[in-house]
Wavefront OBJ file of the C-alpha trace (Angstrom):
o trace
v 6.370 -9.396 16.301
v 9.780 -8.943 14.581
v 9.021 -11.617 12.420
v 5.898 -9.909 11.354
v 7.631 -6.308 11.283
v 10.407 -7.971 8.927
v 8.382 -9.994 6.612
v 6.031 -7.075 6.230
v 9.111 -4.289 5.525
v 10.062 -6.942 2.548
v 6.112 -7.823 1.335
v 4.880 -3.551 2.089
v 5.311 -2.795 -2.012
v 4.275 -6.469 -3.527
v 1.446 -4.925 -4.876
v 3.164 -2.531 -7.059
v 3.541 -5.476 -9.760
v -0.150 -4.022 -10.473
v 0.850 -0.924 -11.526
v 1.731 0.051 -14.526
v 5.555 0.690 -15.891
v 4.979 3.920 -16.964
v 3.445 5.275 -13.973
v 5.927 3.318 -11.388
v 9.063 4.939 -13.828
v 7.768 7.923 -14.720
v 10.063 11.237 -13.961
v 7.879 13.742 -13.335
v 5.279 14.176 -10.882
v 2.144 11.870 -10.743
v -1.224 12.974 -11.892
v -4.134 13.331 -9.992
v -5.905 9.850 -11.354
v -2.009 8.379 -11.732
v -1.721 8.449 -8.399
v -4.678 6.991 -7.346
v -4.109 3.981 -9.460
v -0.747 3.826 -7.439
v -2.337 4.158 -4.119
v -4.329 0.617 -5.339
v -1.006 -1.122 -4.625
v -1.406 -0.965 -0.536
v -5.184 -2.925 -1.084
v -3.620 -5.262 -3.939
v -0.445 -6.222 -2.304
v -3.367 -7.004 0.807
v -4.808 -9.485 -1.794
v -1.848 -11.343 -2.707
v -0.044 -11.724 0.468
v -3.494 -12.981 1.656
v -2.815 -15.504 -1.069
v -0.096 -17.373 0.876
v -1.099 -19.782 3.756
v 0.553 -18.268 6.903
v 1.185 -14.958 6.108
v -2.237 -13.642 7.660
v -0.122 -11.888 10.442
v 1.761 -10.089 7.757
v -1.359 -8.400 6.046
v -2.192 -5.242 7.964
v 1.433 -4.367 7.548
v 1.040 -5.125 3.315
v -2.318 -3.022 3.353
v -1.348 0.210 6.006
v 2.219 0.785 5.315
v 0.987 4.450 4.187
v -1.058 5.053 6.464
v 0.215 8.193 9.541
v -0.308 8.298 13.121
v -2.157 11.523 12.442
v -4.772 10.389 10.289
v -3.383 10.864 6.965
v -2.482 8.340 4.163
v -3.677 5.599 2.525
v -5.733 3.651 1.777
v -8.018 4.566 5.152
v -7.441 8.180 5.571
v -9.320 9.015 8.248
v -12.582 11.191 7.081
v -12.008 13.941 9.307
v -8.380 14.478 7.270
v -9.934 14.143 3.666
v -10.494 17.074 1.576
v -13.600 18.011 0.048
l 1 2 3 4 5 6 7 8 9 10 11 12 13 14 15 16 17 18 19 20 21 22 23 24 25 26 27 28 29 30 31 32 33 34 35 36 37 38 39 40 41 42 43 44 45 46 47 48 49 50 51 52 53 54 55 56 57 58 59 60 61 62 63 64 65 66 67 68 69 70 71 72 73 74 75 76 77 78 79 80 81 82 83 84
């Protein structure tokens, strides 16, 4: 388990090579639709860790690192926590 937990802290942003410069640097605050092609990175960093023979341990850690206790976060926010 620590091994997972420790490989997963390091892997938890991979996918953020998928997102564009200018939204990962920008200074100001996200847009709406900006941020939603940042919230991609949990699913693609998923997909590339899922890539690598023996890190299928590591993957739930890659796709729910934003994810809350309380239902809120991405990319499964639970339905009952989503807006309208």
């Amino acid at each position: 388990m620590r091994r997972v937990l420790r490989v997963g802290g390091l892997l938890h942003d991979v996918g953020k090579i998928g997102v564009p410069d200018e939204i990962l640097r920008k200074p100001s605050k996200l847009t709406y639709d900006e941020f939603e092609i940042l919230k991609n990175h949990a699913e693609l960093g998923a997909l590339i860790v899922a890539g690598v023979p023996g890190m299928e341990d590591i993957l739930d850690c890659v796709r729910h690192h934003h994810e809350r206790w309380d239902g809120y976060g991405y990319p499964a926010t639970c339905s009952a926590r989503r807006s309208p």
